[in-house]
C-alpha positions as CSV (number, residue, x, y, z in Angstrom):
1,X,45.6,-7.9,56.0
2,X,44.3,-8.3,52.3
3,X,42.0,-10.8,51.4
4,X,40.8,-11.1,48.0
5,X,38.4,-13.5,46.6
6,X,36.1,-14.4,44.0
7,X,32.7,-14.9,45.8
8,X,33.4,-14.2,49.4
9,X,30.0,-15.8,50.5
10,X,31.7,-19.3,48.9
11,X,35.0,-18.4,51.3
12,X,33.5,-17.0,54.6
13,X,34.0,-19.9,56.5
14,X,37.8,-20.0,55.4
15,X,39.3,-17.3,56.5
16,X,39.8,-15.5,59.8
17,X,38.7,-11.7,60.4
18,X,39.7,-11.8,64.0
19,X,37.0,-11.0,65.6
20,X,36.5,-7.6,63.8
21,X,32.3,-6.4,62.7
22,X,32.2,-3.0,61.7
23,X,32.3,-3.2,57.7
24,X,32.5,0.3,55.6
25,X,30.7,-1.3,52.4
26,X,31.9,0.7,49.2
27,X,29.2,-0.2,46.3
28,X,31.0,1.8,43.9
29,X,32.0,-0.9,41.4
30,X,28.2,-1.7,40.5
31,X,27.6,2.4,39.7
32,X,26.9,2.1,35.8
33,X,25.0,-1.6,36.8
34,X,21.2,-1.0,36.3
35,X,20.7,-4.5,38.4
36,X,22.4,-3.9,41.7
37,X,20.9,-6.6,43.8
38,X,23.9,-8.6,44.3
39,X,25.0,-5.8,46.8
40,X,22.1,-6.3,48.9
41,X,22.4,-9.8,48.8
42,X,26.1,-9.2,49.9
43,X,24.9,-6.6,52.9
44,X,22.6,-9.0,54.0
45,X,24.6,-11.8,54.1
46,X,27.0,-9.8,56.5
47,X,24.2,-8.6,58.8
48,X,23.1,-12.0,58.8
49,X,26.8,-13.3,60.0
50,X,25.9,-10.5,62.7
51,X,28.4,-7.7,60.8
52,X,27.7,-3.8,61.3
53,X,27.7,-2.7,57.6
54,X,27.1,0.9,56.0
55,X,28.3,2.2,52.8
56,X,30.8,4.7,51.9
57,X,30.6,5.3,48.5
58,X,33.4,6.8,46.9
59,X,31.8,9.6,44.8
60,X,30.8,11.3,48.3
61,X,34.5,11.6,50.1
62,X,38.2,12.5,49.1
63,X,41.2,12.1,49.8
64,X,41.9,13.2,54.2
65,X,38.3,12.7,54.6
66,X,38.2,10.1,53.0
67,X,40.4,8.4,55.5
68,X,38.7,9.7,58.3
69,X,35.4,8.1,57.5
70,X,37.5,4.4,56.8
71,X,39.3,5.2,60.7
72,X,35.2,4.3,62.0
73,X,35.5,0.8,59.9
74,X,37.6,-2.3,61.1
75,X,36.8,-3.8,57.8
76,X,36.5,-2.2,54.3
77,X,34.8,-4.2,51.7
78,X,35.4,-3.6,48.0
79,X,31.8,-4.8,46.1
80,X,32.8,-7.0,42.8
81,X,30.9,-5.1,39.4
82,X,33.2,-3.9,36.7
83,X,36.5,-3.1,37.3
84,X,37.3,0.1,35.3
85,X,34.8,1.9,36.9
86,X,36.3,0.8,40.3
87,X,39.4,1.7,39.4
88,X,38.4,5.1,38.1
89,X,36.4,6.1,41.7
90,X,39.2,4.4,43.6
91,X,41.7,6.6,42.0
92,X,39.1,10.0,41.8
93,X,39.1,9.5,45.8
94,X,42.3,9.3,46.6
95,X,41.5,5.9,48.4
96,X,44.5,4.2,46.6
97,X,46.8,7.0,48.2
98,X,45.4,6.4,51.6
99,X,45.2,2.5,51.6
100,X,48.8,1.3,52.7
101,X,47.8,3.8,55.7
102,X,44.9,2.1,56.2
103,X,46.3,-1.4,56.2
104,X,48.9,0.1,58.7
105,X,46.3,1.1,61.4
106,X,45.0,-2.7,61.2
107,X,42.0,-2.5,58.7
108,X,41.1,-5.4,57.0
109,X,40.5,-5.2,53.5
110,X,38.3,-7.7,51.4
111,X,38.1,-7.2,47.6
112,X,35.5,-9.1,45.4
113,X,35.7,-9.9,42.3
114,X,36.7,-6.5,40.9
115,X,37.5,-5.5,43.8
116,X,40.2,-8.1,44.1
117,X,41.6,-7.4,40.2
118,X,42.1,-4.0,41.1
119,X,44.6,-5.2,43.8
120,X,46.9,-6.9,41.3
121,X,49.2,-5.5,39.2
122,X,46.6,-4.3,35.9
123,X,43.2,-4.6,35.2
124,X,44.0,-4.3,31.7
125,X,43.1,-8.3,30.5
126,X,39.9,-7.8,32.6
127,X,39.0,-5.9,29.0
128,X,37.8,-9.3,28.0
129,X,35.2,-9.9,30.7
130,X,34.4,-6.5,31.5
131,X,33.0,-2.9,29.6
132,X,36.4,-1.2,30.0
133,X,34.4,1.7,28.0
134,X,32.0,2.4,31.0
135,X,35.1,4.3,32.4
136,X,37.2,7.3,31.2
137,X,40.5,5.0,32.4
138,X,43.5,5.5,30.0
139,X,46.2,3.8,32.5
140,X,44.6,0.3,33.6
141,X,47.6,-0.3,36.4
142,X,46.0,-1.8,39.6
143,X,47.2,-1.0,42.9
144,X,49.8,-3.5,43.2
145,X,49.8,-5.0,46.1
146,X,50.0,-8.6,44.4
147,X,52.7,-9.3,41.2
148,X,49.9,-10.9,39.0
149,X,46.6,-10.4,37.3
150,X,44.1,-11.6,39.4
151,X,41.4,-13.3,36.9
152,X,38.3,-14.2,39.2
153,X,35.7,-16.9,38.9
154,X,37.6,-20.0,37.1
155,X,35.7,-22.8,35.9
156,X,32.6,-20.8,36.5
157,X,30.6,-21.7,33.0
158,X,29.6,-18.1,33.1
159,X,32.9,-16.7,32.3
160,X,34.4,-20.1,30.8
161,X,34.7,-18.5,26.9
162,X,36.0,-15.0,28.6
163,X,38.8,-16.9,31.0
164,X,40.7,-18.7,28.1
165,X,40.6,-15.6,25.7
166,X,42.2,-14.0,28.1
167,X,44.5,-16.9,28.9
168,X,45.3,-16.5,25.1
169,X,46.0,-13.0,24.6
170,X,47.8,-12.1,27.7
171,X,49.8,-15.1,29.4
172,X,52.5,-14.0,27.8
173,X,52.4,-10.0,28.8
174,X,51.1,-10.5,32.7
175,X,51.2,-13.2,35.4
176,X,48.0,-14.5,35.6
177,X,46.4,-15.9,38.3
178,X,43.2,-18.2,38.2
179,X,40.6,-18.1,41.3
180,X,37.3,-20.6,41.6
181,X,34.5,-19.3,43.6
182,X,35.9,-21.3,46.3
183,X,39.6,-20.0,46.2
184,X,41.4,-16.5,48.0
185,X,44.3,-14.9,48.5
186,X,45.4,-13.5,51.7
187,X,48.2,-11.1,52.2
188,X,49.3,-10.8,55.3
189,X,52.8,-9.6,56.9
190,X,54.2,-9.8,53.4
191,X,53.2,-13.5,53.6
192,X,50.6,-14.3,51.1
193,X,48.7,-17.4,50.6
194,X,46.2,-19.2,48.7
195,X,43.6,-20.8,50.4
């Protein structure tokens, strides 16, 4: 199962993670952020819903081992921060070669923010909201395992400005796909649905 969200504080109550506590926490999309409190506030708001969270940070595993440290998780959760630099560890890791195998042995995956645009079909109109040049990325393809772009945070006045720009310059080259704060996507048994 696949659930990507906006703010997945908002959602919690929403969904279902049958029963499952032990959350490998990847950070990794905050790396270049010089404020990274959101992720504390984000690991404490799981302990506090009585969650076993650590991290696995991406830039410390690859590839086999990386896949052995996920087998310890029943939950991996994919921090929101800029999407081109997830991307980027996601693919240095090897994590997006290993992830279908992952989602085979029952792990659930959560993505947040970025970490849900990087499980559409391209980052690339993300350009507008987030600093695509904090990466080395040349190919902005996202793992795919939804047909659209998944833009988060709609009618959040934050990112208001950013949301129709992008609505302008890409509706016609991608399927976009709007998300409030309040709003997922699960993908489950090739069923997916918006909650």
């Amino acid at each position: 199962m696949i659930i990507l969200v906006s703010k997945f504080d908002v959602i919690f109550d929403k969904i279902d993670l049958k029963g499952k506590k032990k959350i490998a926490f990847i950070p990794n999309a905050k790396d270049k952020h010089v404020d990274k409190s959101g992720l504390e506030k984000t690991r404490l708001f799981f302990k506090q819903k009585g969650f076993i969270v650590n991290d696995v940070n991406l830039n410390d595993f690859k590839n086999q081992d990386l896949y052995k440290e996920f087998l310890k998780y029943e939950i991996i959760y994919i921090a929101g921060g800029n999407c081109f630099v997830l991307l980027e560890k996601i693919r240095k890791s090897g994590f997006d070669k290993i992830i279908t195998n992952l989602l085979n042995k029952g792990i659930i995956i959560i993505g947040e923010s970025a970490g849900a645009c990087v499980m559409g079909k391209s980052i690339e109109p993300i350009k507008l909201i987030d600093d695509f040049k904090a990466s080395k990325l040349k190919n902005y393809e996202g793992l795919g395992f939804v047909n659209f772009v998944f833009i988060p945070h709609y009618k959040n006045p934050k990112y208001d400005m950013d949301i129709t720009k992008i609505e302008h310059e890409y509706r016609k080259k991608f399927k976009l796909t709007k998300f409030t704060d309040d709003e997922c996507v699960i993908l489950e048994n090739s069923n997916i649905r918006k909650i």
